[in-house]
GUDOTOR-676615 format. One line per 5 residues: number of its first residue (from 1); their letters; for each residue x, y, z of N, C-alpha, C. Coordinates in steps of 0.02 Angstrom, whole numbers, plus 32768, in hexadecimal, padded with zeros to 4 digits. Atoms other than C-alpha are relative to their C-alpha. Example, Ala and Ser with C-alpha at 12.3 -4.5 7.8 and 13.67 -1.06 7.14 Angstrom:
1) AS) 802D 7FC5 8000 8267 7F1F 8186 802D 803C 8000 ~ 7FD6 7FC5 7FFD 82AC 7FCB 8165 7FD9 8037 8025
//
This chain:
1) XXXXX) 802A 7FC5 8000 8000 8000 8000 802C 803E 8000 ~ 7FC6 7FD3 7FFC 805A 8097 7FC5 7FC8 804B 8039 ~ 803A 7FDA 7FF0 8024 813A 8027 802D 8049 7FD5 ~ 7FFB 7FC7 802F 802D 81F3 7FF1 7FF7 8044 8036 ~ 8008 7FB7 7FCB 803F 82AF 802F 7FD2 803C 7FEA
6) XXXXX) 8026 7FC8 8025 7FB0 8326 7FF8 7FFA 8039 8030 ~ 8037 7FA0 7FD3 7F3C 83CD 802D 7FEB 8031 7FDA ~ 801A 7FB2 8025 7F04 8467 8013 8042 8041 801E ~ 7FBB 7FDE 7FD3 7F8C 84E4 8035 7FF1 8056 8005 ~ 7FFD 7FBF 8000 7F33 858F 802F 7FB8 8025 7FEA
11) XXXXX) 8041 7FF0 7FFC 7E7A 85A2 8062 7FEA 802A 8008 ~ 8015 7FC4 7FDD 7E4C 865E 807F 7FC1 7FFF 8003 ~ 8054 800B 7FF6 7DAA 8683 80CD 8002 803A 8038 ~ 800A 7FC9 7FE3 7D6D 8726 8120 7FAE 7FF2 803A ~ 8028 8015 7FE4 7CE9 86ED 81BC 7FE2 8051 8028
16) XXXXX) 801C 7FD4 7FD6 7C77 877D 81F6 7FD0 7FDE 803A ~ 8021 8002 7FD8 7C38 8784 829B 7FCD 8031 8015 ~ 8038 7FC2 8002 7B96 87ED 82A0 7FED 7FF2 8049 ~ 8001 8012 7FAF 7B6D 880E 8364 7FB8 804F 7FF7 ~ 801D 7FB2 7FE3 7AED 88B1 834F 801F 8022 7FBA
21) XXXXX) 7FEC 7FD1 8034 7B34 8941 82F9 8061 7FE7 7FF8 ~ 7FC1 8025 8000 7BE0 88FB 8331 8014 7FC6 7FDA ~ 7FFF 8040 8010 7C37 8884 82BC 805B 8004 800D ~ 7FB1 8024 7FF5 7CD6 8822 82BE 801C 7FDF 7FC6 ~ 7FEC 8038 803F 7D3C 87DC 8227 8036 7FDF 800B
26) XXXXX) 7FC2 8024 7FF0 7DAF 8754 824B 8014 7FE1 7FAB ~ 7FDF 800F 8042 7E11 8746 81A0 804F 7FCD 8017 ~ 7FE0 803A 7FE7 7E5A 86A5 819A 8032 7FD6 7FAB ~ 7FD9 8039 8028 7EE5 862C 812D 8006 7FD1 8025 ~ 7FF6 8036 7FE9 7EDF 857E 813C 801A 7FDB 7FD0
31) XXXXX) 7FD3 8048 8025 7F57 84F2 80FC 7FDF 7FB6 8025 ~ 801A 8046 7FDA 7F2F 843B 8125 8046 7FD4 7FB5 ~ 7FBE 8036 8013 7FB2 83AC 80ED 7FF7 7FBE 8018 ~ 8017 8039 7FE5 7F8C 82F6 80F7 8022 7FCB 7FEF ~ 7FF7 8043 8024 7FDA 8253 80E9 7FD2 7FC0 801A
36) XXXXX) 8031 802A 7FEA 7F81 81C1 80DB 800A 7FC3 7FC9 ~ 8003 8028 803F 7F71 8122 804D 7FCB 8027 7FBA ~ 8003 7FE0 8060 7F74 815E 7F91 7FB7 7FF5 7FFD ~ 804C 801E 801C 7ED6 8118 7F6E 7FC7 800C 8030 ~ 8043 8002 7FD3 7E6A 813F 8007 8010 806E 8002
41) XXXXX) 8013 7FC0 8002 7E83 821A 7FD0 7FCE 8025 8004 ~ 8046 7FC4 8010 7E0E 8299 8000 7FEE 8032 7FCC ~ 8003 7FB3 8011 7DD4 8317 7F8D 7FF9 8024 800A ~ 8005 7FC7 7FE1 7E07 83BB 7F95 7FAE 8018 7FFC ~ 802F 7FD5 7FE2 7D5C 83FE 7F94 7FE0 7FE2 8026
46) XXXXX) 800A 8038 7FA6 7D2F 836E 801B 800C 803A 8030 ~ 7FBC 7FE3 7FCD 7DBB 83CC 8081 7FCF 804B 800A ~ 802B 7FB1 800A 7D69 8484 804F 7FC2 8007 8015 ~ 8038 8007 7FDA 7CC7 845B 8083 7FFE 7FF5 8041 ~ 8006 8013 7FAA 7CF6 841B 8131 8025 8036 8025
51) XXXXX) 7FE2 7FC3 7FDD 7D68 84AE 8150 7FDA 8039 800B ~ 802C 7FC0 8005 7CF2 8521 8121 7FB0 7FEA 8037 ~ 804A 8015 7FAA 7C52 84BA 819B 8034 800F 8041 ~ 7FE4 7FDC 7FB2 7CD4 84CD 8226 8008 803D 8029 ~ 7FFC 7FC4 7FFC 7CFE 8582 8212 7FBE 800C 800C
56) XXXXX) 8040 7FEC 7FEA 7C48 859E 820F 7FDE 7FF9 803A ~ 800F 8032 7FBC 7C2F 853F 82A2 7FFD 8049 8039 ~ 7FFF 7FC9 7FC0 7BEF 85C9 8331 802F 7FF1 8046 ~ 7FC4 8011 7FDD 7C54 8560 83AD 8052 802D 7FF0 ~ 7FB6 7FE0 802A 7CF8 858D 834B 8006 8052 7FE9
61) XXXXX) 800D 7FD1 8034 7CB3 8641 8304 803A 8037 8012 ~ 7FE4 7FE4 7FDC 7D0D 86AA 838E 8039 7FCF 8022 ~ 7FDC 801B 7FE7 7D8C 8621 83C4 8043 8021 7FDD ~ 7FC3 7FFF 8022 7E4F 8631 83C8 8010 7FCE 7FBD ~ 7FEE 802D 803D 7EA0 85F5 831F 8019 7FBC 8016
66) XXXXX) 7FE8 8044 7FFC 7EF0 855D 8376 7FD2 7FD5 8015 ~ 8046 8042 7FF4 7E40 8512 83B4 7FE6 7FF5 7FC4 ~ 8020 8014 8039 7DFE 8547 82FF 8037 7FC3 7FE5 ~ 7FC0 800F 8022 7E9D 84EE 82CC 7FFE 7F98 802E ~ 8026 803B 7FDA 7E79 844A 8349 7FC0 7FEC 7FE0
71) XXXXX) 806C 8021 8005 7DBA 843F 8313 8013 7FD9 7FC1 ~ 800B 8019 804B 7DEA 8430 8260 8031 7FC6 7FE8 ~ 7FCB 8044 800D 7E71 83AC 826A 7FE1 7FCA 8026 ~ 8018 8033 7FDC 7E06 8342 82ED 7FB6 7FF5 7FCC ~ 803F 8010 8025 7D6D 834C 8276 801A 7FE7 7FAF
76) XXXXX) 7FE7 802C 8032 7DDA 8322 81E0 8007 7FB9 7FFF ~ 7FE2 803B 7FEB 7E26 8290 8238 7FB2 7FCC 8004 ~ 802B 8010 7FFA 7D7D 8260 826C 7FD6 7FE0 7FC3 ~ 8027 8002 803D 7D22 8262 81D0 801B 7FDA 7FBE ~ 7FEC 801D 8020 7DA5 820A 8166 804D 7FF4 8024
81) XXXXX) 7FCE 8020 7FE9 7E00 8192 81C6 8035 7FDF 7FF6 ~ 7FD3 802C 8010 7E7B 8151 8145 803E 8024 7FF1 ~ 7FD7 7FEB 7FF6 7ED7 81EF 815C 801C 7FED 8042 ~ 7FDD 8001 7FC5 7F64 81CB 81C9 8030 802E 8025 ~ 7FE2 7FE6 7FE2 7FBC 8263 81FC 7FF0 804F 7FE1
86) XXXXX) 8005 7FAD 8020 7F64 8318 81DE 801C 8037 802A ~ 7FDC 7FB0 7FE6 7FBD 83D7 81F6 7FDB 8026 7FE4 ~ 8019 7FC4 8025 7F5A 8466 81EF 8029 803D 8022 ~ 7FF2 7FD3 7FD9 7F8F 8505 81FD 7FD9 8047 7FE5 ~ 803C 7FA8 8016 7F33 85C0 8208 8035 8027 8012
91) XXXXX) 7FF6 7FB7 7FF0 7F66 8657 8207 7FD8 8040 7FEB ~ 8043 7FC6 8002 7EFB 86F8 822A 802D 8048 8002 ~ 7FB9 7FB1 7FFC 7F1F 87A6 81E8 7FB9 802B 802F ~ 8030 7FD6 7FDB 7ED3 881D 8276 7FE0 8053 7FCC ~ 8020 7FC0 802D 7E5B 88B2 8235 7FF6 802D 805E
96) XXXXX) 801A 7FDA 7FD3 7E4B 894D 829D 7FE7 8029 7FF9 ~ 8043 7FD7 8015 7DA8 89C4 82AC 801D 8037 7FFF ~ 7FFF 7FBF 8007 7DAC 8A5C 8264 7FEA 8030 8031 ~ 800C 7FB8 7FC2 7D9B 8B00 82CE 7FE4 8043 7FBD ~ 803B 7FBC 801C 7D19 8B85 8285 7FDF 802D 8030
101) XXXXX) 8029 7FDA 7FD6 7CDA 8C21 82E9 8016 7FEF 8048 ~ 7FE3 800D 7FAB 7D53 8BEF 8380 7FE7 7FC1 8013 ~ 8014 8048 7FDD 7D07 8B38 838F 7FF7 7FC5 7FC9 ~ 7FE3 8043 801D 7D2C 8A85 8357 7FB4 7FF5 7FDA ~ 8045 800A 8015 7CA5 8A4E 82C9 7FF2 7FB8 7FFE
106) XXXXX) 8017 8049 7FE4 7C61 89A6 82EB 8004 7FD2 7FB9 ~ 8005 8023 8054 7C5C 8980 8217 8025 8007 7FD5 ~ 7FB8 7FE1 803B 7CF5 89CE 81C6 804C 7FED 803C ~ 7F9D 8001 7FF5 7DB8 898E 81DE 8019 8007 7FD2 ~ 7FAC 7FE9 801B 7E53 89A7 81AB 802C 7FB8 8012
111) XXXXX) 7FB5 8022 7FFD 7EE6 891B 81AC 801D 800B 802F ~ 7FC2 8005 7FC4 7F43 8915 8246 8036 7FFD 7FF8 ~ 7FC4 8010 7FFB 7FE8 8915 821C 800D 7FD8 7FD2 ~ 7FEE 8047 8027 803F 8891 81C7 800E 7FCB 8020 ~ 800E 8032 7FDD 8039 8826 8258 7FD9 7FCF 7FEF
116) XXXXX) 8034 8041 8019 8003 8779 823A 8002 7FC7 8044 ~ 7FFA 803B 7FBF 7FCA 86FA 82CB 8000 7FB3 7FD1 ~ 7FFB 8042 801C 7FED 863C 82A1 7FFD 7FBE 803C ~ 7FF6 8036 7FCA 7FD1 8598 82ED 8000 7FAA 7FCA ~ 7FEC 8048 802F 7FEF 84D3 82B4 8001 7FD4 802F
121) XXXXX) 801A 802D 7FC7 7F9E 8457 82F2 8026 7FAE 7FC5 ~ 7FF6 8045 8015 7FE6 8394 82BF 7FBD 7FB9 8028 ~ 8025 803A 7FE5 7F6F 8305 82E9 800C 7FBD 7FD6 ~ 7FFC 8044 802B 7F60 8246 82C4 7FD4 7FE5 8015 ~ 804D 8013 7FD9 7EBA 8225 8316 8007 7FFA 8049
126) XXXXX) 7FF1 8014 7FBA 7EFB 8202 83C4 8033 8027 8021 ~ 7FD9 7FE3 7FE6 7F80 827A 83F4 7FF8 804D 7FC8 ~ 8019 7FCD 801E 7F7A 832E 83B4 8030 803B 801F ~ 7FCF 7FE3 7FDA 8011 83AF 83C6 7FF7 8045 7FD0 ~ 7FF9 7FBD 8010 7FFB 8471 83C1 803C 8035 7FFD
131) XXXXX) 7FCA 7FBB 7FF2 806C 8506 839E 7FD7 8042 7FE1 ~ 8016 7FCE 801C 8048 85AD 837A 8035 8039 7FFB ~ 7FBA 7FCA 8019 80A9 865C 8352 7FCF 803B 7FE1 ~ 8022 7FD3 8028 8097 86F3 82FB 8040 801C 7FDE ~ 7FBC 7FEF 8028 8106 8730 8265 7FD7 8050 7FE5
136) XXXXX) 8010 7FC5 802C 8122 87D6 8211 7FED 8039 8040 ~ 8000 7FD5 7FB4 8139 8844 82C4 8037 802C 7FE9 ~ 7FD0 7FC3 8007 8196 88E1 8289 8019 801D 803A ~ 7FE4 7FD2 7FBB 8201 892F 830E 803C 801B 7FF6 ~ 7FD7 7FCD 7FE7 8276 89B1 832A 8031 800B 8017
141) XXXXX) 7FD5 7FDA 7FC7 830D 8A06 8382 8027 801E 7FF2 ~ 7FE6 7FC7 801B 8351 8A8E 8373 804D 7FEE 803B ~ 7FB6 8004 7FDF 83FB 8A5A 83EF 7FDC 7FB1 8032 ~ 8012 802C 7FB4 840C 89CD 8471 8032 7FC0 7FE7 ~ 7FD3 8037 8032 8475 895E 83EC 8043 801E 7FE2
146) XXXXX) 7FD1 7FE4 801E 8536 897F 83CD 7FFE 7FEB 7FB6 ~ 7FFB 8027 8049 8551 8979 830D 8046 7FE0 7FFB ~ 7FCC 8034 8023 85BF 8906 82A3 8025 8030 7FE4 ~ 7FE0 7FF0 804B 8649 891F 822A 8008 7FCF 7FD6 ~ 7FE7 8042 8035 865A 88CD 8185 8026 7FCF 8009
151) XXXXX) 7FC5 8043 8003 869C 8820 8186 7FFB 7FDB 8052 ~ 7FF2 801D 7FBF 8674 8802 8241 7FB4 7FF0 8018 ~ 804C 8017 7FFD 85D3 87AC 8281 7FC7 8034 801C ~ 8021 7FDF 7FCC 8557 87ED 82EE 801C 800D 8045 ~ 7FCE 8027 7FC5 85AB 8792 8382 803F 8029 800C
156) XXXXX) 7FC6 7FE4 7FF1 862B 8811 8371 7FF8 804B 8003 ~ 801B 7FC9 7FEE 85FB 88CD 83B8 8042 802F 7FE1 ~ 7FD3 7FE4 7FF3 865E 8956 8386 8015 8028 8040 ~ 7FFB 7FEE 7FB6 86B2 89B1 8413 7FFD 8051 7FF9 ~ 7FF6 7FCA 801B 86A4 8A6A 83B3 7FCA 803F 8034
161) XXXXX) 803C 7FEB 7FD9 8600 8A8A 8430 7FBE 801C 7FC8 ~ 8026 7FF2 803F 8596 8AAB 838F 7FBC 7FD7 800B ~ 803E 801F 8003 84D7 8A7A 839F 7FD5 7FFB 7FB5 ~ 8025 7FFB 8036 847F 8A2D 830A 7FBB 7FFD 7FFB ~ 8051 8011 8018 83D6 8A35 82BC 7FF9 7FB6 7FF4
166) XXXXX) 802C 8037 8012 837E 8995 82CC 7FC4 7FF3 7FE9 ~ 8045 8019 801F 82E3 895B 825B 800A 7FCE 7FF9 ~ 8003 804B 8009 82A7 88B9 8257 7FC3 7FEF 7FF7 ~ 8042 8027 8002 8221 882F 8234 8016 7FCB 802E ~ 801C 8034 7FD4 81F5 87BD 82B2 7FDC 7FD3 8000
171) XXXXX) 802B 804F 7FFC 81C7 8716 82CA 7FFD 7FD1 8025 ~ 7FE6 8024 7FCD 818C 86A9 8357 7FE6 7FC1 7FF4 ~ 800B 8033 7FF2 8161 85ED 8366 8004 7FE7 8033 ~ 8003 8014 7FBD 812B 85AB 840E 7FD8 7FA7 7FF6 ~ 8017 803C 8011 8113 84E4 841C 7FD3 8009 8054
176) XXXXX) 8028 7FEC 7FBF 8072 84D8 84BC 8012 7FA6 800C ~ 7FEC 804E 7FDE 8095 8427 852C 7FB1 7FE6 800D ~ 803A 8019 7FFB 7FDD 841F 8531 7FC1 8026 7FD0 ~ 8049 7FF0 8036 7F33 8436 84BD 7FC8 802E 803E ~ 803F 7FDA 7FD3 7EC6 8467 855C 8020 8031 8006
181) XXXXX) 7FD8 7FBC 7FF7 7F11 8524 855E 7FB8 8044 7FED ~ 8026 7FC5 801F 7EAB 85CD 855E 8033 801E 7FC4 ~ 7FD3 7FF0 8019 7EFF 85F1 84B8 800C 8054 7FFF ~ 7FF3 7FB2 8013 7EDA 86AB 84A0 8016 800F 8043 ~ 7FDD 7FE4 7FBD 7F0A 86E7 854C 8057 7FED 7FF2
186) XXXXX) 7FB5 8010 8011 7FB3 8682 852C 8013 8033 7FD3 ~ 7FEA 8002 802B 7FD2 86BD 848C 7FF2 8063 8002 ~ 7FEB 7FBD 800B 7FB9 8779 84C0 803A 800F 8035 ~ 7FDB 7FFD 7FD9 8020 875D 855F 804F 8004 7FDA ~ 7FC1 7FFE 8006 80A1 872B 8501 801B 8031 7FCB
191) XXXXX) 8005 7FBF 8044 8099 87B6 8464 8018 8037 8046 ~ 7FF7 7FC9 7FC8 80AC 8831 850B 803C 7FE5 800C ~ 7FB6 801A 7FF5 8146 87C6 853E 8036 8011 7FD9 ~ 7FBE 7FE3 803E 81A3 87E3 8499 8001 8049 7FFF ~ 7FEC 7FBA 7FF5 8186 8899 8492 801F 8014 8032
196) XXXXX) 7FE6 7FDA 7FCE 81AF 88C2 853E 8046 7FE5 8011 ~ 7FC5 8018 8008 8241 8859 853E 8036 8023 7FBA ~ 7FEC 7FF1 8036 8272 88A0 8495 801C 8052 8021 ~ 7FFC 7FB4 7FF0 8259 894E 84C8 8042 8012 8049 ~ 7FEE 7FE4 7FBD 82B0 894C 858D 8046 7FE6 7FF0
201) XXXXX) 7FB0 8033 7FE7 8367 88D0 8559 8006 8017 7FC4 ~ 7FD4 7FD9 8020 83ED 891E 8523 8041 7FDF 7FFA ~ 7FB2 802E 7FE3 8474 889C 850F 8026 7FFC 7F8A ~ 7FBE 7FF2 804C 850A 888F 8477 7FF2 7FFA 7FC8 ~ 8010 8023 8033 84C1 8832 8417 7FCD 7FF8 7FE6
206) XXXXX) 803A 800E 802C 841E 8812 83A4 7FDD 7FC4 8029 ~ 8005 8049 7FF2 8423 8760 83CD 7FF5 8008 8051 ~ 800A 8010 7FB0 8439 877F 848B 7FA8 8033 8021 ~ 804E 7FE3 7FED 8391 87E3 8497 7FD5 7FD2 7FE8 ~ 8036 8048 8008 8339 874C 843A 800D 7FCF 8032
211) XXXXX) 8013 8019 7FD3 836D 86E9 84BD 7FE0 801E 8041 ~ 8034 7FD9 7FD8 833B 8758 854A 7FC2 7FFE 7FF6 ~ 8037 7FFD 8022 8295 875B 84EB 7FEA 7FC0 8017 ~ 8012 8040 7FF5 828D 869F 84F0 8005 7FDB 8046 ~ 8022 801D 7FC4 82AC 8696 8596 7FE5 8029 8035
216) XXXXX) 804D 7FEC 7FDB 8225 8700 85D3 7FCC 7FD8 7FF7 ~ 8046 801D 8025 819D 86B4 856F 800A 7FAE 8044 ~ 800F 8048 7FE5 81F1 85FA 85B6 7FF6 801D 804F ~ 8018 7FDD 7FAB 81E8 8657 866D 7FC5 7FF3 8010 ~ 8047 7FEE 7FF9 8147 8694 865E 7FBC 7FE5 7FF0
221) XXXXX) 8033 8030 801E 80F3 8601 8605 801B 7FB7 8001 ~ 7FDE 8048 7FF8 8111 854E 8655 7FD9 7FDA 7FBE ~ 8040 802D 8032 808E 84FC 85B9 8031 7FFF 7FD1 ~ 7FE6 7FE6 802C 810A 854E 8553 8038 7FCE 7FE8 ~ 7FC9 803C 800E 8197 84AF 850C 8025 8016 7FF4
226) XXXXX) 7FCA 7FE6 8023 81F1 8510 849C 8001 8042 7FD1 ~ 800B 7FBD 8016 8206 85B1 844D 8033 801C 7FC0 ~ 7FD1 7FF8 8040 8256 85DD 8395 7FEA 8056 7FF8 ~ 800A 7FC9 8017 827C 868F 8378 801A 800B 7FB9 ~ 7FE7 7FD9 8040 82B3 86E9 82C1 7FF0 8034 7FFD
231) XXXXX) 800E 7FC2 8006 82D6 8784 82A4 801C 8000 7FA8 ~ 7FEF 7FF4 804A 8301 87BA 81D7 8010 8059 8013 ~ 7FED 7FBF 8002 8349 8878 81E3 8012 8022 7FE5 ~ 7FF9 7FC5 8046 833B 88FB 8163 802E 803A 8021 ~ 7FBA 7FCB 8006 83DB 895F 8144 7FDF 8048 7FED
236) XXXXX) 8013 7FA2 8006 83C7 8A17 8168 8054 8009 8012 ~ 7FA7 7FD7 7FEF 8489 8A6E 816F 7FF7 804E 7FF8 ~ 8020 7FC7 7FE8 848F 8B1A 81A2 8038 8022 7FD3 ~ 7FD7 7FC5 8037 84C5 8B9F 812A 804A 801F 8005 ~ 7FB1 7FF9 7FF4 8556 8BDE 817E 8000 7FEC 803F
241) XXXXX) 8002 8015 7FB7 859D 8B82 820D 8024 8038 8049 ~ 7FF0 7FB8 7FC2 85D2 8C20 826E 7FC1 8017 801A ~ 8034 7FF1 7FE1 851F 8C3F 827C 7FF7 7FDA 8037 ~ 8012 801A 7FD6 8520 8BB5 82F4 802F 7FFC 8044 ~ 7FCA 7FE8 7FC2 85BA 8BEB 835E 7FE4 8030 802A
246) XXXXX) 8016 7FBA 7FD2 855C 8C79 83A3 7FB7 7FF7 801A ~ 8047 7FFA 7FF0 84C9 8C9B 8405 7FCF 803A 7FC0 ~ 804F 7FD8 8056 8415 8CCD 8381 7FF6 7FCC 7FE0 ~ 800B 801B 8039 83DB 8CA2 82F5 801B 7FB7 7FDB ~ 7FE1 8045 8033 840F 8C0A 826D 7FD3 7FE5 7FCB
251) XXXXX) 8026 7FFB 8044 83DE 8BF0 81BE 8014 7FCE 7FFE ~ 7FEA 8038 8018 83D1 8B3A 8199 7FDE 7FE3 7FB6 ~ 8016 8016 8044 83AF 8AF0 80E0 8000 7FA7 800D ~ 8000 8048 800E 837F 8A47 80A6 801E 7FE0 7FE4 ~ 7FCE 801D 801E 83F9 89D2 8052 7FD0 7FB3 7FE9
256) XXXXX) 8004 803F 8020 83D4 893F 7FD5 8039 7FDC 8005 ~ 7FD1 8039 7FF7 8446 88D1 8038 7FCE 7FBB 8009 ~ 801E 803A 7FE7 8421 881D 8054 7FE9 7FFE 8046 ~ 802C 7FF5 7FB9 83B4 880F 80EC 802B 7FCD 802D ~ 7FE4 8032 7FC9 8406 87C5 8190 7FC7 7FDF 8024
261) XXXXX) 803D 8044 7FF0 83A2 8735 81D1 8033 7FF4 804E ~ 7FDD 801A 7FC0 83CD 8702 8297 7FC5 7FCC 8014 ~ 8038 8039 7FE1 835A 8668 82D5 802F 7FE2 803C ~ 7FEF 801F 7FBE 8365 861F 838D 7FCA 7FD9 800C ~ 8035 8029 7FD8 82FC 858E 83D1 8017 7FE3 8047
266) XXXXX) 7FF5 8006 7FCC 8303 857E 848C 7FCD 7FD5 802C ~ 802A 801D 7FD0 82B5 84F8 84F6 8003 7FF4 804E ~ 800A 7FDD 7FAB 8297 84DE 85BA 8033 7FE3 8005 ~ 7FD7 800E 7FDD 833A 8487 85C2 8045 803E 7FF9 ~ 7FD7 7FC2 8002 838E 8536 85A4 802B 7FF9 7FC0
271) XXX) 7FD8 800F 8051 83E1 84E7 84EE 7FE6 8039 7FDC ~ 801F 7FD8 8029 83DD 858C 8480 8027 7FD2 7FBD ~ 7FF8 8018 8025 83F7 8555 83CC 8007 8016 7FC6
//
């Protein structure tokens, strides 16, 4: 019996929640990925139909993405048992209400950001393992990081006292040690963790503030297994570097360099990676 790896890899679907005059739109991507025997395949619009009864599902309407993200891999599994090992994963782009006449309007948003929440659920009918995250977290700093010189890593500060501009994208992955979890409470606790950790440590290195980072979150969240940070950091270099010898001002430009990439995954036995 040979088997096989299918899915759907890129379901968009916009779910309003009408409450009154108040509504809610949870704008959603979903992937799903299945192996199972060649010959016992679902079809995709099988798959599309059950994602889309779940989402609908008033249970699920207002749930965190990792229960929507649970429902729909335990009702897959359920419903066609000759899959043997399904992954779904969501990710939700947040919308935020417009402001008219000094007050929030209950029917018009705007895009939040480019923040994206994500979660990924694995199941096999009998065991069922969550993670979640959120990618695409723009952040800042205007000092708190010695810069480099050409040819020398990160890992290596200069000693000139020179503070650089940092921009970056952000990216977290958190593995949970258990399914029973209030996910949204977690998953804003820990979004508050990375900023304020981000914002208050001031240490040499790039890399040594992602760990700091990672071990708040593992501090502050025993559920929490393991924790993968990435950062990607867009090159800004500052027009003249005398502007940055002195107290004021500083004119920084953008550069079409290759983007620096730093990734750390840190679990509770203190292994960063």
């Amino acid at each position: 019996m040979s088997s096989s790896r299918y899915g759907e890899s890129r379901l968009r679907m916009l779910r309003v929640l009408r409450r009154g005059d108040r509504h809610d739109p949870k704008d959603l991507t979903i992937g799903l990925r299945f192996e199972g025997p060649l010959e016992t395949m679902v079809p995709g619009e099988t798959i599309k139909n059950l994602v889309h009864r779940v989402v609908r599902e008033q249970e699920y309407a207002a749930a965190a993405i990792e229960s929507l993200a649970l429902a729909i891999c335990a009702q897959v599994l359920e419903r066609h048992p000759a899959i043997g090992l399904a992954r779904v994963e969501v990710s939700e782009q947040p919308w935020a209400r417009l402001e008219a006449g000094g007050k929030l309007q209950g029917q018009a948003f705007t895009p939040a950001g480019l923040e994206r929440l994500t979660a990924i659920v694995t199941g096999n009918g009998t065991r069922a393992s969550v993670s979640a995250g959120l990618e695409n977290m723009v952040l800042l700093r205007s000092s708190g990081f010695a810069p480099v010189v050409r040819g020398k890593t990160t890992e290596e500060p200069r000693e000139d006292g020179l503070q650089r501009l940092f921009v970056a994208t952000l990216a977290a992955r958190w593995m949970y040690t258990s399914r029973e979890i209030a996910f949204a409470p977690y998953r804003a606790g820990i979004r508050r963790a990375i900023v304020e950790a981000f914002a208050w440590h001031k240490g040499p290195t790039i890399r040594a503030t992602l760990e700091a980072i990672a071990d708040v979150v593992l501090a502050s969240y025993e559920e929490i297994a393991q924790i993968t940070l990435t950062v990607e950091e867009r090159p800004y270099r500052p027009v003249d570097l005398l502007e940055l010898a002195v107290d004021g001002d500083a004119l920084f430009v953008a550069h079409e360099e290759p983007v620096g990439t730093i990734e750390i995954t840190v679990d509770r036995t203190g292994d960063a990676r």
